[in-house]
C-alpha positions in Angstrom: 30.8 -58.6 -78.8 29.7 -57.5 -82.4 26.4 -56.2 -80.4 28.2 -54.2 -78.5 30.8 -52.2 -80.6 28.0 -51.7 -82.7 26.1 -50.4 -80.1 29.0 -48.0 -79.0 29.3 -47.4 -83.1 25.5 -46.3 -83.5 26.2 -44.1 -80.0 29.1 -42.5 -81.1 27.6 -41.2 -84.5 24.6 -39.8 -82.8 26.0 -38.0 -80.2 28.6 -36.5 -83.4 25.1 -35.6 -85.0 23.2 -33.9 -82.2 26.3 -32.0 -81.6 27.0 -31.1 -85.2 23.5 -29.5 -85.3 24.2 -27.3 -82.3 25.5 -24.1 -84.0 26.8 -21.8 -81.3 28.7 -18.6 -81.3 30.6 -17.0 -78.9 32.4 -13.6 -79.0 35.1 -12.6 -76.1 36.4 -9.5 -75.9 39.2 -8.9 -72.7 40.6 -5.4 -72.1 43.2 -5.0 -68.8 42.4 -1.6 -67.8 45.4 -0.5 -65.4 45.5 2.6 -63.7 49.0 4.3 -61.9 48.1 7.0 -59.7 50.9 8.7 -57.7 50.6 11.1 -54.8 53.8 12.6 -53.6 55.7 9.1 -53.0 52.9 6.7 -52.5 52.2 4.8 -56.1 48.7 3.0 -56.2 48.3 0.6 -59.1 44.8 -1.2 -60.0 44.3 -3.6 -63.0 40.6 -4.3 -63.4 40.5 -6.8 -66.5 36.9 -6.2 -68.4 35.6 -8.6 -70.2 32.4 -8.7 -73.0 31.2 -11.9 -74.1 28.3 -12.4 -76.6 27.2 -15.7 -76.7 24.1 -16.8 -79.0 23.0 -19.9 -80.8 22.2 -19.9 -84.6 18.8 -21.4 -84.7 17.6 -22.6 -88.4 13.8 -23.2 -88.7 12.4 -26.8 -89.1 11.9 -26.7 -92.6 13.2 -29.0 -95.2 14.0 -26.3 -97.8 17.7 -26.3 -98.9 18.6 -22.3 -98.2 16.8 -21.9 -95.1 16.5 -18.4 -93.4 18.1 -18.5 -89.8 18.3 -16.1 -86.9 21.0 -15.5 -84.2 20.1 -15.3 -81.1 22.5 -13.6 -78.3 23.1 -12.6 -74.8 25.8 -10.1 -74.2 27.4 -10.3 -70.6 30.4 -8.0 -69.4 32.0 -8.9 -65.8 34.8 -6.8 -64.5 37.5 -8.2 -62.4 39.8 -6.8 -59.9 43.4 -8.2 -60.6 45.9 -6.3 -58.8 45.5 -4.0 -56.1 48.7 -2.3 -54.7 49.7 0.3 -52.2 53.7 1.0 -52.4 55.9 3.8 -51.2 58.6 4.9 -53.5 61.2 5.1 -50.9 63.7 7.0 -53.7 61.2 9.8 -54.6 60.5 9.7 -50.9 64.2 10.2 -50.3 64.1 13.2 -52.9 61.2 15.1 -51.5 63.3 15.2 -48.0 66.4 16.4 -49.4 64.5 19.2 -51.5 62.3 20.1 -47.8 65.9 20.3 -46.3 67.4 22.5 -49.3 64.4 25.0 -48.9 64.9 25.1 -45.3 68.4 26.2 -45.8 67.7 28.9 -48.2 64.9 30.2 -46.1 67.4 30.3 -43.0 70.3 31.7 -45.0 67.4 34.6 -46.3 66.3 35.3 -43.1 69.7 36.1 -41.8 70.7 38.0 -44.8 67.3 40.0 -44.2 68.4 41.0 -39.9 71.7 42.0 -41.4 70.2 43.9 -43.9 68.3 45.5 -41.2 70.5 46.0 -39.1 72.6 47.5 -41.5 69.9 50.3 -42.0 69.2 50.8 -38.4 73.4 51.7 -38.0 73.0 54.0 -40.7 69.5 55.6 -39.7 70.9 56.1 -35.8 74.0 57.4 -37.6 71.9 60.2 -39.3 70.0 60.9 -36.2 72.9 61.5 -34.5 74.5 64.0 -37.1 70.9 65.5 -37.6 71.1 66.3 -33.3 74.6 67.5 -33.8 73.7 70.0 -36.5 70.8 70.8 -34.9 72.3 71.7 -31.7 75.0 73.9 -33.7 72.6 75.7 -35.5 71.2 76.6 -31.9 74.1 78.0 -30.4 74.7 80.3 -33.7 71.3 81.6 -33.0 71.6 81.9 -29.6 75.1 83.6 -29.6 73.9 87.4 -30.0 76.9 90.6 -30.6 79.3 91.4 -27.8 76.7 94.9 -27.8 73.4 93.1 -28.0 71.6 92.5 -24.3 70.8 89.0 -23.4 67.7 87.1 -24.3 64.9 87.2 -21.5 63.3 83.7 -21.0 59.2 84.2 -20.3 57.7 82.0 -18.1 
């Protein structure tokens, strides 16, 4: 029994010292990138999580030398995940942009109609000015056809 736990004893403490040599760094750095694009009423979100690790090992040389020189050596490794990836409708915006295409539709309507009256309006008064352009025409004709009770009529050529 003594055997044994000091077996397990003399294990224990040189597994604590291999591991105590092995000097090890490791830098993480994690940045959650998200990105909210909206077209009309469609929202697509992404959130891609980045991370940069640089992990390296702090090797010492073999010397017996009590301020010994060491070096670090590293790998740097960056992976990019994908977290979320949605497609949604905004049904309320959506709701918005149909009441606005209706309002617009209105006005446009209500212009157009105020533009044939309009018109119309002109067209009255143009035909109106024709009309009293004939008559005065037509009366200035007669006072140049009327000739004096002495004058002889007007002979029409062929």
């Amino acid at each position: 029994m003594k055997n044994a736990v000091m077996s397990l004893a003399l294990a224990i403490l040189t597994l604590a010292g291999v591991q105590a040599q092995e000097n090890k760094t490791v830098k993480q750095e994690s940045t959650i990138k998200r990105v909210v694009t909206k077209k009309g009423s469609e929202v697509e979100v992404k959130e891609v999580k980045e991370t940069d690790t640089e992990s390296g090992a702090v090797i010492v040389s073999d010397d017996n030398q009590t301020n010994q020189e060491f070096r670090i050596e590293s790998k740097k490794n960056r992976d990019n995940k994908l977290l979320t990836d949605e497609l949604s409708t905004d049904e309320k915006n959506e709701l918005l942009i149909l009441e606005n295409k209706r309002k617009q539709e209105e006005k446009l309507e209500a212009s157009i109609r105020q533009q044939k009256e309009l018109a119309a309006q002109k067209r009255k008064e143009l035909e109106q000015i024709q009309l009293q352009k004939e008559k005065e025409l037509a009366e200035r004709r007669a006072k140049l056809e009327a000739r004096p009770k002495r004058m002889s009529k007007l002979k029409k050529s062929n």
